[in-house]
C-alpha positions in Angstrom: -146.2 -192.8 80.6 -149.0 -195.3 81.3 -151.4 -193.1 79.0 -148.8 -193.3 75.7 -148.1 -197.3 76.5 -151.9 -197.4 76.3 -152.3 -195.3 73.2 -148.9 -197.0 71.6 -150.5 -200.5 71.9 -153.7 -199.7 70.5 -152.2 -197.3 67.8 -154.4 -194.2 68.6 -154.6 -192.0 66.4 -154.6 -189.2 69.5 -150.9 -189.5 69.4 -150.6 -187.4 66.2 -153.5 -184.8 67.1 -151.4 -181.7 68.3 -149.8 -181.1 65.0 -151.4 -181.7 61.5 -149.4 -184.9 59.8 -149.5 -185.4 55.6 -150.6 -188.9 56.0 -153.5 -190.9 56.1 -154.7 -192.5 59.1 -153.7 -195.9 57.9 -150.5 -194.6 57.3 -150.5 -193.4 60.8 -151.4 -196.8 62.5 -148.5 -198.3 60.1 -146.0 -195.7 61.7 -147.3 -196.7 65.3 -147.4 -200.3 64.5 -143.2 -200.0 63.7 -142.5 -197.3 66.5 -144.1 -200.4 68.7 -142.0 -202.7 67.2 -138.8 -201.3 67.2 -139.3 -200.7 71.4 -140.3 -203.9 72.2 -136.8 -204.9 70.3 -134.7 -202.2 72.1 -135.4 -201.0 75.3 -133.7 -197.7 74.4 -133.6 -196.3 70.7 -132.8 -193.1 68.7 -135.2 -192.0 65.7 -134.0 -190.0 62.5 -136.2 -188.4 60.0 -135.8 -186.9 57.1 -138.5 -184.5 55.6 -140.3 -183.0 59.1 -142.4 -180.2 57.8 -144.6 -178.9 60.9 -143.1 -181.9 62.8 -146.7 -184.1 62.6 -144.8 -187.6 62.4 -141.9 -186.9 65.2 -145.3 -186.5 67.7 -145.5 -190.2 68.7 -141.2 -189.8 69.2 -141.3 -187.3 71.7 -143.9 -188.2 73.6 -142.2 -192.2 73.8 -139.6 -192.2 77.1 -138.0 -194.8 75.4 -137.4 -192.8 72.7 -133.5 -190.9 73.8 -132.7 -189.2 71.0 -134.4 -187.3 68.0 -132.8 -186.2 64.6 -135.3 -184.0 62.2 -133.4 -183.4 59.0 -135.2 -180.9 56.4 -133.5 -178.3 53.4 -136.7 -176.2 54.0 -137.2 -175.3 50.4 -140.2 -172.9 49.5 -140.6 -175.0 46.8 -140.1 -178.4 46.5 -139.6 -181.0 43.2 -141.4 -184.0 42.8 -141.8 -187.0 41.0 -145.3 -186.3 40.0 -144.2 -183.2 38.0 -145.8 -180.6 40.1 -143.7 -178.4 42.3 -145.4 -178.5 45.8 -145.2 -175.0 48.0 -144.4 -175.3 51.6 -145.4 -172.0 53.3 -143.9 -170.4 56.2 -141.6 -173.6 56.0 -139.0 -173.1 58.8 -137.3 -175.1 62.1 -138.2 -172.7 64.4 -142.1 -173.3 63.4 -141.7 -176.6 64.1 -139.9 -176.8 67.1 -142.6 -174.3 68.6 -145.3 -176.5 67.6 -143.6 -179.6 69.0 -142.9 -177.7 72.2 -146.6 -178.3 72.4 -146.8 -181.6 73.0 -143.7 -182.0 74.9 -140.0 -180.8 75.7 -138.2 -180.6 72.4 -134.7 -181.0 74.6 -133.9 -184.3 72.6 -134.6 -182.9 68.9 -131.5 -182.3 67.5 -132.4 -180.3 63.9 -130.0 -179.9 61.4 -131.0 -177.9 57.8 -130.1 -179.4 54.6 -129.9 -181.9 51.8 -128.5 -185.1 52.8 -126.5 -185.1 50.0 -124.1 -182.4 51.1 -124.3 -183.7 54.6 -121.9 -184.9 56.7 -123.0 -187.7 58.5 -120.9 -187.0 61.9 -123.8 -184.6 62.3 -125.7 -187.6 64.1 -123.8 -188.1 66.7 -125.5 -191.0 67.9 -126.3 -194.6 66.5 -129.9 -195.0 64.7 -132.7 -197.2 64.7 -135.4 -196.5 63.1 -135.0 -193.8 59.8 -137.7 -192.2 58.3 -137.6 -190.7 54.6 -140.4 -188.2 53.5 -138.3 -185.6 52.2 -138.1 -184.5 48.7 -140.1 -186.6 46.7 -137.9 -187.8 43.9 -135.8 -190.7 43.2 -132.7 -189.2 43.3 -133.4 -187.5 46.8 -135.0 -191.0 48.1 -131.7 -192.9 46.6 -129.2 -190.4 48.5 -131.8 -190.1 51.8 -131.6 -193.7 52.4 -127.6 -194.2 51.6 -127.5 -191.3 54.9 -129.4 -193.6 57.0 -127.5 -196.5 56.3 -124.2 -194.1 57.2 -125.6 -192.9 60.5 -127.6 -196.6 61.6 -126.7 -199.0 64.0 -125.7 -202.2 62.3 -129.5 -203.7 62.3 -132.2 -201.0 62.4 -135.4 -200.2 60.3 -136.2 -197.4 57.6 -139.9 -196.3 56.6 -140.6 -194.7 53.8 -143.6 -192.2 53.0 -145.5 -191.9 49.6 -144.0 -195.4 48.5 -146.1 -194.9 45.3 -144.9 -191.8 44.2 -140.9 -192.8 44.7 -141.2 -196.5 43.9 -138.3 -196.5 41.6 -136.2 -194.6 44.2 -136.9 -197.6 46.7 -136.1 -200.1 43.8 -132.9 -198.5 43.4 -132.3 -199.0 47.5 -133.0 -202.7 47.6 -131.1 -202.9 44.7 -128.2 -201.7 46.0 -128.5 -203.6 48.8 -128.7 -206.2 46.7 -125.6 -205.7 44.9 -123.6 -205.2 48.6 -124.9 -208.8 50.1 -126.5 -207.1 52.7 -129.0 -208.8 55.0 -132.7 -207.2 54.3 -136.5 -207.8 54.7 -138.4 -205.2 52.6 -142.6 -205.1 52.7 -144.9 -202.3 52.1 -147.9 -201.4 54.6 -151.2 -199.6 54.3 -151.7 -197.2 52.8 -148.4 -195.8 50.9 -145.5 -196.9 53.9 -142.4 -199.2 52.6 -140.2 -200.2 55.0 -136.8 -202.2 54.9 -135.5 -204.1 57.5 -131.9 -204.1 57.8 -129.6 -207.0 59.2 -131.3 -208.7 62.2 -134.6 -206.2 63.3 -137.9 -207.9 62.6 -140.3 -205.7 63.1 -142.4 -207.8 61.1 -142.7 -210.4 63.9 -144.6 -208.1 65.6 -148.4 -208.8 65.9 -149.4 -205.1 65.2 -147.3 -205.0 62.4 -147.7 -208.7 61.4 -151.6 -207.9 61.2 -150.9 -205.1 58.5 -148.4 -206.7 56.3 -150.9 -209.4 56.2 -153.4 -207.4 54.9 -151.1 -205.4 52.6 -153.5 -205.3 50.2 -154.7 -202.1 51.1 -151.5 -201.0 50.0 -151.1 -202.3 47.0 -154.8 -201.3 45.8 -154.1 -197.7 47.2 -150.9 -197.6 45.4 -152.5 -198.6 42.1 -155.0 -196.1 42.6 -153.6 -193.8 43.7 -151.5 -193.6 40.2 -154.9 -194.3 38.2 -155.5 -190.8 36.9 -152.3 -191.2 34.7 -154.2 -194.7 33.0 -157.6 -192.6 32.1 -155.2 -190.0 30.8 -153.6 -192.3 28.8 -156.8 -194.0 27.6 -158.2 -190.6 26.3 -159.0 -191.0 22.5 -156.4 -189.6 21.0 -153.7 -192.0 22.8 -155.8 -194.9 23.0 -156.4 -195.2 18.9 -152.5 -194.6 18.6 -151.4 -197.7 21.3 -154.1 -199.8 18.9 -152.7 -198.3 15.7 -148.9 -199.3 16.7 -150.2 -202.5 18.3 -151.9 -203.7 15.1 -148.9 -202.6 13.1 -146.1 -204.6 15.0 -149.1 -207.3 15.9 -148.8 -207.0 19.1 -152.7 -207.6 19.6 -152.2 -211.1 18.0 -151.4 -214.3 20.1 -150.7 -217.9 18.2 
């Protein structure tokens, strides 16, 4: 216990290095920096994920004893869709996998797994109250949209949820806040290095948090990795062809022109 409050306060990276995570190590340090937060709010808490793969980001979880209860929710598709246009393969993509490579880093007794879309999930599944939700699941809007309105079924009235790959599903998130918008409900929403957003809901700062705090501050990193991230599509766009078209039309409705 002493050895993860140690490695938990300094977010080290050694808490993800049994099982290989699709993240960055800034990304990483952003998950710790919440998973800090959220147990120096509560002194117990249940986590929920949604999208586990090989089970990389449930490593820092299992190993907290503060951490009760664990829900890994994943349809397991060979192949997946995604925003991006490219359908990603996900090899020898099964639970069992996962839970044996978890086993490795500690007892798997408080995963509970459950297989499927959120969308055609009942949320009485969870049968416990949420506090920290994360969605890295099928990278699309629609799949973010209907991941995050399963969180808010199955949280505790306050809680937090991350989400991965922020730049790829941005409009997906815009949709969430939006709708939390619309339904007057009280929110905090920020993005952290490199590609994490995360929404606060009702009464859980986790931005009040020094670790955290530091990286918000410095969200720059995020934003300049988001942009770049995306920047192949602009040099697409500005091959020749498309670039002497966008000047064509803007000289024709004189949009180049400013009085």
């Amino acid at each position: 216990m002493n050895d993860f409050e140690t490695a938990i306060e300094s977010l080290d990276l050694k808490l993800f290095q049994k099982i290989e995570s699709q993240s960055t190590n800034e990304d990483k340090r952003s998950f710790l920096a919440c998973q800090l937060a959220a147990r120096q709010l509560r002194p117990r808490y249940n986590y929920l994920e949604i999208g586990s793969y090989l089970g990389g980001s449930i490593q820092p979880y299992l190993l907290d004893p503060l951490c009760q209860r664990i829900f890994s929710i994943d349809y397991r598709p060979a192949i997946q869709p995604d925003a991006r246009g490219v359908k990603y393969a996900y090899l020898n993509n099964s639970t069992a996998r996962m839970l044996e490579k978890l086993a490795q880093v500690a007892s798997t007794d408080k995963i509970t797994t459950i297989d499927g879309r959120t969308s055609n999930l009942n949320p009485s599944l969870v049968d416990a109250l949420i506090d920290v939700c994360f969605i890295d699941g099928e990278h699309t809007d629609e799949a973010v949209a209907s991941d995050f309105n399963f969180c808010l079924s199955v949280m505790r009235e306050s809680g937090a949820i991350l989400f991965h790959d922020a730049s790829v599903t941005y409009n997906g998130i815009d949709r969430c806040i939006q709708d939390l918008k619309d339904s007057g409900a009280k929110y905090r929403a920020y993005s952290l290095p490199n590609i994490v957003f995360v929404i606060e809901i009702g009464d859980f700062p986790l931005h009040r948090n020094p670790a955290v705090l530091d990286r918000l501050t410095n969200n720059h990193a995020s934003y300049l990795f988001s942009l770049q991230s995306n920047d192949h599509y602009r040099k697409f766009v500005n091959k020749t062809p498309f670039r002497l078209y966008r000047q064509a039309m803007a000289k024709l409705k004189g949009l180049n022109r400013f009085e």
